[in-house]
Backbone bond lengths (Angstrom), bond angles and torsions (degrees), N, CA, C in turn:
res aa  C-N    CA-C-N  psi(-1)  N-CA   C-N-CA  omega(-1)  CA-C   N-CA-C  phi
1 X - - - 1.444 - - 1.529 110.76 -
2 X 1.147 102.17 -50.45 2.388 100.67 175.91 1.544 91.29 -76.70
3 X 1.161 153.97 4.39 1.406 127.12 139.93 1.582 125.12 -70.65
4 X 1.529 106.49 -37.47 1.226 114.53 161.38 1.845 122.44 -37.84
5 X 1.099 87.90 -72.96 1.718 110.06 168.82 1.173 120.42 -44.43
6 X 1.518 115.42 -47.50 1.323 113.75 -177.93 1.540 114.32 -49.48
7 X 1.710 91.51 -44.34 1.637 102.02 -148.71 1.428 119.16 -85.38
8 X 1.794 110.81 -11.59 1.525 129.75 159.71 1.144 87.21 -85.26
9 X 1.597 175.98 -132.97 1.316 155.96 -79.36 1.791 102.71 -60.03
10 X 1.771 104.53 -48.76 1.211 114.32 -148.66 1.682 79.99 -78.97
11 X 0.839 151.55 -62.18 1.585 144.93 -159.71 1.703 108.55 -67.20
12 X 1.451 120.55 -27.54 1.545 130.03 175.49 1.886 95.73 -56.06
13 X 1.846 102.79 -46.52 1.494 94.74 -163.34 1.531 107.06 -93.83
14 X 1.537 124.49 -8.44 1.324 110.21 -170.19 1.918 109.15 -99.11
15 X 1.456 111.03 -12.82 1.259 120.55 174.16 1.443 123.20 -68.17
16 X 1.368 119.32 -13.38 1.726 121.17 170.16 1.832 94.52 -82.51
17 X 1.154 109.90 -38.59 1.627 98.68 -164.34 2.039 103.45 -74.10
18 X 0.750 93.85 -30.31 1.872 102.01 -178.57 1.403 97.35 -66.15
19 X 1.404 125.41 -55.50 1.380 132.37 -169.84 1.629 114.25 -39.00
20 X 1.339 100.70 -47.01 1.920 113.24 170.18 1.101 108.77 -44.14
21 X 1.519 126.68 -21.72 1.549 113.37 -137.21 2.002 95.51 -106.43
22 X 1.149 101.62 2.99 1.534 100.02 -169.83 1.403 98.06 -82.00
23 X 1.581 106.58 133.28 1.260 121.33 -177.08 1.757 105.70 -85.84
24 X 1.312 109.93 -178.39 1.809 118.49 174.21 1.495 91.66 -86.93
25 X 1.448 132.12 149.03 1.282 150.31 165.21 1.838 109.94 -65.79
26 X 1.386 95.81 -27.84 1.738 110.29 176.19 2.027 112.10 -53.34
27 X 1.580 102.82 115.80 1.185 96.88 159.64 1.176 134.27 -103.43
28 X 1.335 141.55 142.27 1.490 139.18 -136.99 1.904 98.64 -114.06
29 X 1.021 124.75 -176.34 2.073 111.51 166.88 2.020 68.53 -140.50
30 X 1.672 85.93 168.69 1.616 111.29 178.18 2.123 97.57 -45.77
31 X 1.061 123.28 -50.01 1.581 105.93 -152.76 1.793 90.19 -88.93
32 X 1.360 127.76 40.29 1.445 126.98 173.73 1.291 115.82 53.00
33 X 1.720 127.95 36.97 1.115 132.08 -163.82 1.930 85.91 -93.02
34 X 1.389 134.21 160.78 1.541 131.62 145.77 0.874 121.12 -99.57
35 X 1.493 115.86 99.93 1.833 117.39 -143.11 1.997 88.62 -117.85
36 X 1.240 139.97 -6.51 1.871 147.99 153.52 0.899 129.71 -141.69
37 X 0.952 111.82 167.80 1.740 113.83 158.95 0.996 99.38 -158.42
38 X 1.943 95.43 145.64 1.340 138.02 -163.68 1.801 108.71 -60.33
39 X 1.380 121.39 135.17 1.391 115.25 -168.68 1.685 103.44 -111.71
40 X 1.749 91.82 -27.19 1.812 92.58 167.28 1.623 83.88 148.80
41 X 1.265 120.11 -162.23 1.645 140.48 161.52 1.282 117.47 -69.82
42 X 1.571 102.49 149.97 1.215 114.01 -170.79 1.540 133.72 -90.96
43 X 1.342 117.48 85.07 1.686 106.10 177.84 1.157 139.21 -60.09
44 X 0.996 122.64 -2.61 1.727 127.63 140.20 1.166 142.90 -72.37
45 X 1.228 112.89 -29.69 1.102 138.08 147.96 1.397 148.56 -95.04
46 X 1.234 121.12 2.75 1.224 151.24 169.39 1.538 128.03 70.62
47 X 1.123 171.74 -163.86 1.118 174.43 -129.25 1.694 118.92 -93.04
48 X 1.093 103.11 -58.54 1.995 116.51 170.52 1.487 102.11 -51.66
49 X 1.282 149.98 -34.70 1.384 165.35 -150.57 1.463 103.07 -107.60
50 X 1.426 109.79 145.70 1.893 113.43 -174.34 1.761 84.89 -145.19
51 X 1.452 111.16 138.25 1.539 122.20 173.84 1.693 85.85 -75.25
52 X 1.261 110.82 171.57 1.390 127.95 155.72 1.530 102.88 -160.93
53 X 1.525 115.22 171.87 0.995 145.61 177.13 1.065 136.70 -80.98
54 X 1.334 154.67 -26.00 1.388 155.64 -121.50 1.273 108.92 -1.32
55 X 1.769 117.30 154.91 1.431 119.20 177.66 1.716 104.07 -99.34
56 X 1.412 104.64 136.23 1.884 114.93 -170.30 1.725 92.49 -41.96
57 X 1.764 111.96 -43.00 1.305 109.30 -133.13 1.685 109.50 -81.84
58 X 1.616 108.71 -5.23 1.258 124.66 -135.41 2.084 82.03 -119.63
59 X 1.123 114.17 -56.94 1.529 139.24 -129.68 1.346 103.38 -130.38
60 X 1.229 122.47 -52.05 1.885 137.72 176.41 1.496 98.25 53.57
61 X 1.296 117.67 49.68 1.616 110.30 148.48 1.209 144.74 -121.14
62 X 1.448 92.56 25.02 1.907 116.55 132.80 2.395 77.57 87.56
63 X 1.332 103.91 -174.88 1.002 115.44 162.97 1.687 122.23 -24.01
64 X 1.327 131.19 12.04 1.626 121.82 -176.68 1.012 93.99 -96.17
65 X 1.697 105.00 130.68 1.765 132.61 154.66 1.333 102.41 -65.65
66 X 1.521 111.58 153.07 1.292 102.29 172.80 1.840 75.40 -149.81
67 X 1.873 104.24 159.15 1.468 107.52 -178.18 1.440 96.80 -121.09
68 X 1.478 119.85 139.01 1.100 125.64 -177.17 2.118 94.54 -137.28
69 X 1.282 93.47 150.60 1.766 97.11 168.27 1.011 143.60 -73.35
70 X 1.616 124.80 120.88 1.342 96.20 -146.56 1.697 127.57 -87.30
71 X 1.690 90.68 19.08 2.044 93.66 162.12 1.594 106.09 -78.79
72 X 0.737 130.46 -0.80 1.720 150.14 143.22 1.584 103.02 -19.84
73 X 0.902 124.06 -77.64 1.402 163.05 -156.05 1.593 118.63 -99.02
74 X 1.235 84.79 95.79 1.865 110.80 -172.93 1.678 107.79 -100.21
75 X 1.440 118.03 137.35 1.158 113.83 -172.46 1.667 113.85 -83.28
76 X 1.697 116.79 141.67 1.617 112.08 -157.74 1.611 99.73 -107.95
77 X 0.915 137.03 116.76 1.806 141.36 176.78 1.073 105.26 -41.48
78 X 0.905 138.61 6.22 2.049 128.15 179.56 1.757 86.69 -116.67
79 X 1.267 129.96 -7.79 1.574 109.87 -168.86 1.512 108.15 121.63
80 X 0.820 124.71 165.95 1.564 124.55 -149.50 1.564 127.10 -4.97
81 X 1.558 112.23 -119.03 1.977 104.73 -148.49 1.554 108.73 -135.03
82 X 1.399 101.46 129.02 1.698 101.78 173.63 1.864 109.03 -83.27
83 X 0.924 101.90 142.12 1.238 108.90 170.58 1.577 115.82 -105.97
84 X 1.516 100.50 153.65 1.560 99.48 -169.87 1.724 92.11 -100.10
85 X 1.264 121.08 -27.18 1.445 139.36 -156.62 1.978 93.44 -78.51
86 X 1.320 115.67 106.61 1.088 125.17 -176.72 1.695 110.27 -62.40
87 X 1.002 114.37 179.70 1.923 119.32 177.78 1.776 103.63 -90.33
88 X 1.296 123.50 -7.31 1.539 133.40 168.48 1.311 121.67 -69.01
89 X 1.533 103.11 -40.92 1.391 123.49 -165.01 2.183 96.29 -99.25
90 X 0.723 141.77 -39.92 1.327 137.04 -171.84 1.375 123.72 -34.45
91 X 1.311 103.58 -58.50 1.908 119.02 165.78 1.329 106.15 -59.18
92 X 1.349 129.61 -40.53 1.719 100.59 179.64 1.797 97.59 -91.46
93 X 1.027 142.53 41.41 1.504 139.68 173.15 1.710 97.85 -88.56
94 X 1.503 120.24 158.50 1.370 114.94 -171.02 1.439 110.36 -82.40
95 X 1.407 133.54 150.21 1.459 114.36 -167.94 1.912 99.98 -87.20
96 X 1.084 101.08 178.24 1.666 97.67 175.81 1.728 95.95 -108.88
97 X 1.148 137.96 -19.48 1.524 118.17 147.64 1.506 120.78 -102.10
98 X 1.641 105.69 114.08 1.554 98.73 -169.26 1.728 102.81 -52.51
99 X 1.783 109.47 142.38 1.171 100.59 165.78 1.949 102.60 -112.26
100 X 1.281 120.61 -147.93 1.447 129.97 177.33 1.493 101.84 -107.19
101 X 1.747 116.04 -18.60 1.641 93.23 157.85 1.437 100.51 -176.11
102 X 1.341 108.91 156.14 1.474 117.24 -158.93 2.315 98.36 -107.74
103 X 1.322 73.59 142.14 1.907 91.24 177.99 1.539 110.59 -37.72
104 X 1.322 105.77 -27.63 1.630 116.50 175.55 1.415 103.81 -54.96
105 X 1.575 134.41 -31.65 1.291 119.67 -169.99 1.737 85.38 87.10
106 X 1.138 149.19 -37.20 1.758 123.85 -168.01 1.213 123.64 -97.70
């Protein structure tokens, strides 16, 4: 029973400090462009892998997931993620729902 207790006291007090720690889903490229955002992990690919989004404004390929890794993805001091994965490279990245053909044209 005081393990019980302990371990709801200890999670009551350690869950405000974790709460800070959530980053923005927004991914940034080197010249501070917001070229995705993060949709969550990848089930096709399994755990090491993060879906993302592309941004319409950046990329214009509408609703396509695309999965990239998530050592990819470096954390940025203003709030969310630098990406190493340029805005060139995104369209040929593998999608996380296979479709019959990717914006790349290949």
């Amino acid at each position: 029973m005081k393990i019980l207790l302990a371990a709801v006291i200890s999670s009551c007090i350690l869950t405000p400090a974790f709460a800070g720690e959530e980053r923005s889903p927004i991914v940034w490229n080197a010249m501070e462009n917001e070229v995705a955002v993060i949709k969550g992990g990848s089930e096709r690919f399994g755990p090491n892998y993060v879906v993302i989004q592309p941004t319409q404004k950046f990329l214009d390929l509408g609703r396509y997931e695309v999965v990239i890794p998530a050592a990819a993805l470096q954390p940025r001091a203003r709030g969310g993620w630098y990406s190493a994965v340029s805005n060139d490279d995104i369209p040929y990245l593998l999608p996380e729902v296979p479709q019959y053909f990717q914006p790349s044209g290949k």
